[in-house]
N, C-alpha and C positions, 0 to 999 in steps of 0.2 A: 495898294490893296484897299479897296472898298470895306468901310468897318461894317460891321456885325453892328444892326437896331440891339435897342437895351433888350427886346424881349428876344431877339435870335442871339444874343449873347449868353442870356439865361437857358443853361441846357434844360433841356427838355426830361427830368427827372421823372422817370418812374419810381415808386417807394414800394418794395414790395416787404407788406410785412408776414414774417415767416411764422406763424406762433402753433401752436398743440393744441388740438380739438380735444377737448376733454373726452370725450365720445369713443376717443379712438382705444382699443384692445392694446395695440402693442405700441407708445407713444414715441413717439422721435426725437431724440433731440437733436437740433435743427443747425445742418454743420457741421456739427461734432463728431469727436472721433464715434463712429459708430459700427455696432456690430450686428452681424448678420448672420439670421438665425437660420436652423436648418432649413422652413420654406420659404428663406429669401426675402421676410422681411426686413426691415432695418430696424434695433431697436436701440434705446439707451441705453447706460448703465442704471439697475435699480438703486436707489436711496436705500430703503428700507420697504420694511411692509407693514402697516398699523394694522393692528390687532384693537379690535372696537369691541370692548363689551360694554357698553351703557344698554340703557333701555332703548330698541331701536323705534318706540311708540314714541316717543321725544322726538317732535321736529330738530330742537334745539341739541340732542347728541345726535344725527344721523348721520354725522359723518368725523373725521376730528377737525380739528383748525388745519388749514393747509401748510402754516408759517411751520408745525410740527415742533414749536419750541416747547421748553421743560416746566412744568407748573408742581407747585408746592401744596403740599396737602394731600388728606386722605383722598384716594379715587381721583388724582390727577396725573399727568400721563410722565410715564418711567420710559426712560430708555433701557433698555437689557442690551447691554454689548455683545452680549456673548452671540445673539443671533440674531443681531441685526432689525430687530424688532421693536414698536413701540406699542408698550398695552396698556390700560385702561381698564381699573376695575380689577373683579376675578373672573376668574372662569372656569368649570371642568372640563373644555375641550383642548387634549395636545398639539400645540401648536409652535412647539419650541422641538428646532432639529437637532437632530443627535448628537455627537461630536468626538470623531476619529481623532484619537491622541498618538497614535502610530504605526504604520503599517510596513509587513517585512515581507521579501517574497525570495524562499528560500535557494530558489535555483536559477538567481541572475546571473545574464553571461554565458549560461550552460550550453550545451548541446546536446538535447534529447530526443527522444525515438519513442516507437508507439512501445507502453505499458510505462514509460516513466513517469515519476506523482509530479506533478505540482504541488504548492506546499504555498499558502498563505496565513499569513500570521497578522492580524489585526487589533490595535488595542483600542478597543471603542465602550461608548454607551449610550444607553440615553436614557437620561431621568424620570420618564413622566409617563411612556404608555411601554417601551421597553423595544429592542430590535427583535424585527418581524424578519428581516431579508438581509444577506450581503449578497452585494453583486460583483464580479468583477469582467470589463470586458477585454477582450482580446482581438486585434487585429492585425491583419497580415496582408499584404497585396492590396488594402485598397476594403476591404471585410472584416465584418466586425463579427464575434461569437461571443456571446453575453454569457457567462457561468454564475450560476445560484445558486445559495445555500440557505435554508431556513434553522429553526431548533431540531432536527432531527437529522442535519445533515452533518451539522457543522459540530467541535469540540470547542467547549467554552472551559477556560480556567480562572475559578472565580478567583484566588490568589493576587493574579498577572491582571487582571479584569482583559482577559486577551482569547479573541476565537482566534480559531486556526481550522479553515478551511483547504480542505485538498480534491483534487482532480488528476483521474489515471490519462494520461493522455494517448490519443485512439485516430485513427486516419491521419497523421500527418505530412504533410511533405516538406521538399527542402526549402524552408526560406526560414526567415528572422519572424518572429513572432513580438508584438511589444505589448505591455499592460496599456490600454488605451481609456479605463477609467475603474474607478475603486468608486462604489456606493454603499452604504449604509442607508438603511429604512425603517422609519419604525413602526409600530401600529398605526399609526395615523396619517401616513402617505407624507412624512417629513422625508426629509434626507440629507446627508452630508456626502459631502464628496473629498475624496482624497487627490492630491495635488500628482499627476502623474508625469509633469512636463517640467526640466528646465528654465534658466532664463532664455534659452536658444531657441524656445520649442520645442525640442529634440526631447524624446520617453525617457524616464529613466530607471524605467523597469523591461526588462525585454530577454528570450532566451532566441539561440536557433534550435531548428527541428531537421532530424535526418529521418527518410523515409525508409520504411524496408523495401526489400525487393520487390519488384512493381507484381501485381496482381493480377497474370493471364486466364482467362476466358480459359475454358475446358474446350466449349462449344457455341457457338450463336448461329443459332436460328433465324433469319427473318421469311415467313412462309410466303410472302407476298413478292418476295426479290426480283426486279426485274419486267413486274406487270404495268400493268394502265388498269388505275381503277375509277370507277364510278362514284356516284353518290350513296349509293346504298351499301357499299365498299366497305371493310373492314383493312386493318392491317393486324396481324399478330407475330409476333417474335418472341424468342424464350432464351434463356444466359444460364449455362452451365459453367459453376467453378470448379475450382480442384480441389479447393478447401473450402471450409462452414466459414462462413464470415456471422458474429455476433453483432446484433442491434447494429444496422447498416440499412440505410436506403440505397437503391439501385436507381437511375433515372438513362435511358437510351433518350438521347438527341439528336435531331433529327435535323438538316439546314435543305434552307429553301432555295432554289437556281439563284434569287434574288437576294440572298442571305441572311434572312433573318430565319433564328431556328425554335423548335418545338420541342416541347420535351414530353417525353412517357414515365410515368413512374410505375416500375414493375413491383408486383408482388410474390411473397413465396408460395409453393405450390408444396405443400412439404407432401405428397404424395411420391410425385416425378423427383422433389428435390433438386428443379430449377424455379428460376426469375420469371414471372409471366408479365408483357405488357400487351393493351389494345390501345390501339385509336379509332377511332372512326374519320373516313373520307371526306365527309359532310365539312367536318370540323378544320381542315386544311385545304390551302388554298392551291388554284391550279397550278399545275407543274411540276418541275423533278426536283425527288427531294432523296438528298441522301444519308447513309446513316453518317454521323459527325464524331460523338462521342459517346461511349460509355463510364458513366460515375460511380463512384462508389462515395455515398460522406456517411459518417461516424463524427460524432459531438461536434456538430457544425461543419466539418473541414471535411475536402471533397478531392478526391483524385481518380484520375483515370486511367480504365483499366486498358490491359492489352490485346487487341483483336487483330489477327493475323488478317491482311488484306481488306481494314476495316471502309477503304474509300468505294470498295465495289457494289457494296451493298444499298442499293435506291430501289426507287417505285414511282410514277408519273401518275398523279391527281389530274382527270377529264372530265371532270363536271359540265354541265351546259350552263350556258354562259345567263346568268341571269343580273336582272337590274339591285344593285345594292342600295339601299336607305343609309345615305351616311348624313342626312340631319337633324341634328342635335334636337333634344326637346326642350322648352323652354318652362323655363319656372315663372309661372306669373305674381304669385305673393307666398311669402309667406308668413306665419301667426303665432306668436306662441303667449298663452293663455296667461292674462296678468303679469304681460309682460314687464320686466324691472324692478316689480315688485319684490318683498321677502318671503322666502318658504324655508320651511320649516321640516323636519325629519316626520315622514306620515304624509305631505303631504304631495300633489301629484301634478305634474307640468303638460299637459296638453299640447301638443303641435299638429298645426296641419298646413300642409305644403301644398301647393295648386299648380298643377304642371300640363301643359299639353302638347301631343308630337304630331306630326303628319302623318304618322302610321299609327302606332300602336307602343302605349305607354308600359313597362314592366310592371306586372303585380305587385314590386316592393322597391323600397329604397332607404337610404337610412341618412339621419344627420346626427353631427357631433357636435356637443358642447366640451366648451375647452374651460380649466380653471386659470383665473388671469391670477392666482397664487404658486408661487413657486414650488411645486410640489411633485412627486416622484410619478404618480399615476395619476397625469392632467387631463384624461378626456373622458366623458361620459359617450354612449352609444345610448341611440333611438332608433330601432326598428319603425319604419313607415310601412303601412300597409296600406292598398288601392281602395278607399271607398267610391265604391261602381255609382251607388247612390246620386252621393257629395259630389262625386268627378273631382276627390281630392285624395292626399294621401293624408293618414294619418299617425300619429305615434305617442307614445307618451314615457314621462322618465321620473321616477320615482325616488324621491328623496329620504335618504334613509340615515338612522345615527352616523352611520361613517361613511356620511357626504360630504368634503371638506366646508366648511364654513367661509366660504369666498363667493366672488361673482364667478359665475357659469354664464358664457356665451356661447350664442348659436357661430361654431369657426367652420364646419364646411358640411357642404347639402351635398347627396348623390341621388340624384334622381337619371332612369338610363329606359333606351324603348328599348323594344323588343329586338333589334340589331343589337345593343350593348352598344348604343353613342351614349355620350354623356351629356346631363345640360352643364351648361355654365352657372355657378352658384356665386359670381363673385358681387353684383348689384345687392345681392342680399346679406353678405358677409364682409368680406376684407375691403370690397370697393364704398364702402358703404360705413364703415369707421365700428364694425360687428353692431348693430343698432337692436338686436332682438341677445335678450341677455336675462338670466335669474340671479338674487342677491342668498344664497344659503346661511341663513344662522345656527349653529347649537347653542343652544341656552340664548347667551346674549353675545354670545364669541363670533366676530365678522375680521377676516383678515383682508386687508387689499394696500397693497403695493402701492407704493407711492414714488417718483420720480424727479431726478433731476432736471431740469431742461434749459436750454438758450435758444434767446429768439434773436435775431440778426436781422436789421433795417437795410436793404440793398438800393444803392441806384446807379443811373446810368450814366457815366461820365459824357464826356465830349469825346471822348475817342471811343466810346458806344461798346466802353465796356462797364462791367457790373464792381463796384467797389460799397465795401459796407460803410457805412456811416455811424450806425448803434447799435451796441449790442448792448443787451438785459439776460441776465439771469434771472431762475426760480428756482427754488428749491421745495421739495417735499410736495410736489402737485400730486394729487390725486388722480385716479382714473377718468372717471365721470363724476 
């Protein structure tokens, strides 16, 4: 065998190094076990969060040391174990989360039916702005139903330092119901969470539910049954029960030849003393469609009623056939005013979005800033409105005392034409490392997240596969 020259013996190494843009909203670390958030990005585990109060007019405090180690002396930086936090200085804004000492939930295991309580027993507190919310959510099949209690809802027994929140349970049907999260919230958009899973994963709060006897239709109407409608075409239908049903939505569903279905939501007529739904023709698409379902839900939870010969009931949508706009408008820049800078409660963040479509752009749209602070209500909303003028949209968001004190970035733009296509916002957001972003302070109080991270040196062997060579840790990186 003919040898390999020195230099075709020497593979051919690519080095690829993997490291974390500071820039980036949600940082990676690179390899690692990693988790993935509900929109699918991948993120870390967090370290902690620093909590900044120095004077943020000091180039020299604007941010803390990255290394995050412990310094001695007055106004040097403490660890608080208790939440994960490192702060600097004082500050009057709450930024320390609550903390659940015990939580009981009286009817584990049970099997209940509609009018039985619920019964939650919570031993919490929080020291500093005090709990605003408890939450508890529920899920079943695949569906979550969030239950809230504030101070007017709930019983507190200062003794026990223990609330006990309850719920009459209403619409149920037969399956397993399991506790799928316990929050605490306090004044200041902190929160804690109660541990609801297992080493297995497996809930380990959960009841089943028995339904009562199913719920028969008196009467259903559908006045159109049977026809071919037009565009100027109406559909109406009306739901007679046997019995008063209390605080209950009604919704008739409607499936298309092609199966995707629609829904109506009726209202009461308390005159007639039935269910009234419309559509209009315009708004559905051509072909036969027929009635599918009728629901009844009560505190989230949704079941279906009984309609004698319910598959016969349709109607055929004939519209003329016209040309649809299904492309998207494009976002050409967008701006937000002093951008990365600090603001302050009073003062006011400017945006304007530049978008244009082949047709015709919608008079509004709106973008959201997200807080990269771990916190219970992370997004801000910005109404955009059409300046005709500008040929831009505009919006603005107003920072006010109980603005959390973190970085706010610009996480997603909806801009839509006059069809309802959407542009794509991801050059300006997630593709783009979130690049348009505000720094919120109270007083001198700035909290932001700091992260773990590994970077892994890759190359390519001789058998032209990918083997690491180095790895490096970091600890305590900051965002930007």
């Amino acid at each position: 065998m003919r040898k390999r020259s020195k230099l075709s013996r020497r593979i051919s190494v690519l080095v690829l190094l993997l490291a974390l843009v500071a820039a980036m909203a949600k940082p990676v670390s690179i390899y690692a076990q990693d988790e993935i958030t509900e929109d699918g990005e991948k993120k870390e585990t967090v370290q902690d969060e620093n909590v900044q109060k120095t004077d943020p007019s000091e180039e020299k405090t604007q941010q803390l040391e990255k290394g995050g180690g412990e310094q001695n002396g007055g106004g040097g930086i403490q660890q608080n174990s208790e939440n994960g936090q490192v702060k600097t200085g004082d500050t009057s804004y709450d930024t320390t989360k609550p903390v659940i000492e015990g939580f009981e939930f009286a009817q584990q295991g049970q099997t209940l039916k509609n009018g039985d309580k619920l019964k939650f027993c919570l031993e919490a507190y929080d020291a500093d702005s005090g709990v605003k919310t408890i939450e508890i959510s529920l899920s079943s099949g695949g569906t979550w139903n969030t239950l809230s209690w504030d101070s007017n809802t709930w019983t507190y027994d200062e003794s026990k330092k223990q609330y006990t929140c309850e719920k009459v349970l209403a619409g149920v049907n037969n399956e397993k119901v399991e506790i799928a999260a316990v929050k605490v919230i306090d004044y200041n958009n902190n929160y804690a969470e109660w541990s609801v899973r297992n080493e297995s994963y497996e809930y380990n709060y959960w009841f089943n539910t028995e339904e009562d006897a199913p719920i028969k239709v008196k009467n259903f109407v559908l006045e159109q049954n049977g026809l071919a409608l037009k565009e100027d075409d109406e559909i109406h239908a009306y739901i007679e029960l046997d019995e008063e049903i209390a605080e209950a939505d009604l919704t008739i569903w409607y499936r298309h030849e092609k199966g995707n279905r629609y829904g109506c939501g009726l209202y009461y007529d308390e005159t007639e003393k039935v269910f009234r739904g419309r559509l209009l023709a315009k708004d559905l698409a051509n072909g036969k469609w027929t009635v599918d379902s009728i629901e009844l839900t009560q505190s989230g939870i949704s079941k279906k009623l009984l309609v004698d010969n319910i598959g016969e009931y349709s109607f055929t949508i004939e519209k003329a056939d016209v040309d649809v706009d299904t492309e998207k408008p494009v976002i050409k820049s967008v701006s937000v005013e002093n951008n990365g800078e600090i603001f302050r409660a009073g003062d006011t963040v400017n945006v304007t979005v530049e978008a244009t479509d082949n047709m015709q752009l919608s008079n509004s749209g709106s973008l959201y800033f997200r807080a990269a602070a771990d916190i219970a209500d992370d997004t801000e909303y910005v109404n955009l409105k059409y300046d005709e003028d500008g040929k831009v949209y505009k919006g603005t968001l107003e920072i006010t005392e109980d603005t959390y004190p973190c970085e706010w970035y610009v996480s997603s733009i909806y801009i839509r034409d006059s069809e309802n296509n959407s542009a794509d916002d991801g050059r300006f957001t997630s593709g783009s490392n979130y690049p348009y972003y505000i720094n919120v302070y109270n007083g001198n109080t700035f909290v932001q997240p700091s992260y773990d991270i590994n970077i892994y040196f890759m190359a390519l062997n001789e058998k032209g596969s990918w083997t690491m060579i180095q790895e490096n840790q970091k600890k305590s990186v900051l965002r930007r």
